[in-house]
C-alpha positions, 0 to 999 in steps of 0.5 A: 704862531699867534695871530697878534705876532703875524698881523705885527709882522706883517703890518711891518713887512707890508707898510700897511699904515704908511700907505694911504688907499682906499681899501681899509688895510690889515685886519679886518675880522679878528676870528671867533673867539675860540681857540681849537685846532681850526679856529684863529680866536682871538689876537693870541689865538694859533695860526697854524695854516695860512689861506691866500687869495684875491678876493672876498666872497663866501666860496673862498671863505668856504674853501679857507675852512675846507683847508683847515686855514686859521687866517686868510690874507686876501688882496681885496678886503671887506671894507672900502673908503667908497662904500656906503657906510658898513651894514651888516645886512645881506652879503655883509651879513653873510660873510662877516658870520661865517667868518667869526662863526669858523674863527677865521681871521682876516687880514686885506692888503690892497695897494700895499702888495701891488707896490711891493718890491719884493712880494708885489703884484707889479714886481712879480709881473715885471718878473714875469715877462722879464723886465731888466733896469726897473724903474718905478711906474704908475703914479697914484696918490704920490707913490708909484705902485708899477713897474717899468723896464727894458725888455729883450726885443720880442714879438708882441705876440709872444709876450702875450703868449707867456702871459696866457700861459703863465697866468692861465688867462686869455690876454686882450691885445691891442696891438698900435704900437711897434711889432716888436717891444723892447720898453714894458710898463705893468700895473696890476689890476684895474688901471688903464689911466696909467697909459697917459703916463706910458705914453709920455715915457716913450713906453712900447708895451703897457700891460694893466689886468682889466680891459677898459672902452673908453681908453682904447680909443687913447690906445690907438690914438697914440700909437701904444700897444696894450695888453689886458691880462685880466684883473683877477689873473694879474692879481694872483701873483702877489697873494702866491709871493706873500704865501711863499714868503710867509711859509720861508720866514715862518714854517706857516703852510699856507695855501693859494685858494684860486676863485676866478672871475673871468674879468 
């Protein structure tokens, strides 16, 4: 399949120009100009094997390579509206040459896999745990990017428990709600100023990935559980969908390239 044809599809599937964020969405480095049997090349270059992960760094560019990938589709891309102004200098420098010197393209989807209906980070979250008559959660810039429902009445701790073990992760509970939840809201990532908007539904459980002090505080204050999941672990779900979704359309292999951060 060519590079071009892909970064269409997906374009389309993702709704990468509809939605407004501040990671720059798509593709991001084109390859490196050649066109073997590894290298992406250009926009008509082959892509045979298709690498997904979470972030951007050198190990999971590295491991890309060593899996014989010509793209990696990454949720955290290169470039962000809040940094500085791109200089190729230092880390930059380093991840942008092995790139385009290995011929890997790659392509970023930030808020456009977290909201997802289908491939999203949210959706898959909501999944997860078990959530039934989904509603749209998490208001950001005008859209909703999580996920509200019902769930089953069930032990906190026992969410917590499928979580850990489905996420390989180590939940952070705050437990100042009811022992056993019956409403969940997710999102994904880094976002526990979704739990004013919780709060204000009624919700018995909020479920976001990274921990945060200051809103704790708000936690108990208001009488909610929280569960922190882990922004990494959190985040894996939606790159894993995407990479399923891309083998089923497409006959692509692909490869989930797992680089944790602990955070």
């Amino acid at each position: 399949m060519r590079l071009c044809e892909l970064v269409g599809y997906l374009d389309d599937y993702l709704r990468i120009r509809e939605i407004k964020d501040t990671c720059v969405n798509g593709l991001e480095v084109q390859g490196g100009g050649r066109n073997d049997s590894r290298r992406a090349g250009g926009e008509d270059g082959e892509i045979r094997k298709v690498a997904l992960a979470v972030d951007c760094n050198l190990e999971t560019f590295k491991a890309a390579r060593r899996e014989g990938a010509q793209m990696l589709i990454v949720h955290h891309g290169l470039f962000w509206e809040k940094l500085p102004p791109v200089r190729l200098v230092g880390p930059m420098y380093e991840r942008v040459k092995f790139l385009l010197d290995n011929g890997i393209a790659l392509y970023a989807a930030h808020l456009p896999i977290d909201m997802h209906p289908h491939v999203g980070n949210n959706i898959e979250l909501a999944r997860l745990i078990g959530l039934s008559e989904e509603v749209a959660f998490g208001e950001y810039h005008g859209v909703f990017i999580g996920v509200a429902g019902k769930v089953t009445p069930t032990p906190l701790a026992d969410i917590a428990a499928r979580l850990n073990e489905r996420l390989n992760t180590q939940c952070r509970v705050l437990e100042f709600g009811p022992a056993i939840v019956r409403t969940v809201a997710v999102c994904s990532g880094r976002a526990p100023e979704m739990m004013a908007e919780a709060y204000s539904k009624g919700i018995d459980l909020y479920v976001t990935g990274e921990t945060s002090h200051e809103w704790s505080g708000y936690a108990e204050d208001a009488g909610m559980n929280v569960i922190f999941a882990g922004h990494w672990a959190t985040e894996t779900l939606g790159v894993k969908a995407l990479g399923r979704h891309i083998s089923q359309k497409f006959g692509l292999e692909t490869v989930f390239i797992p680089h944790p951060t602990g955070l």
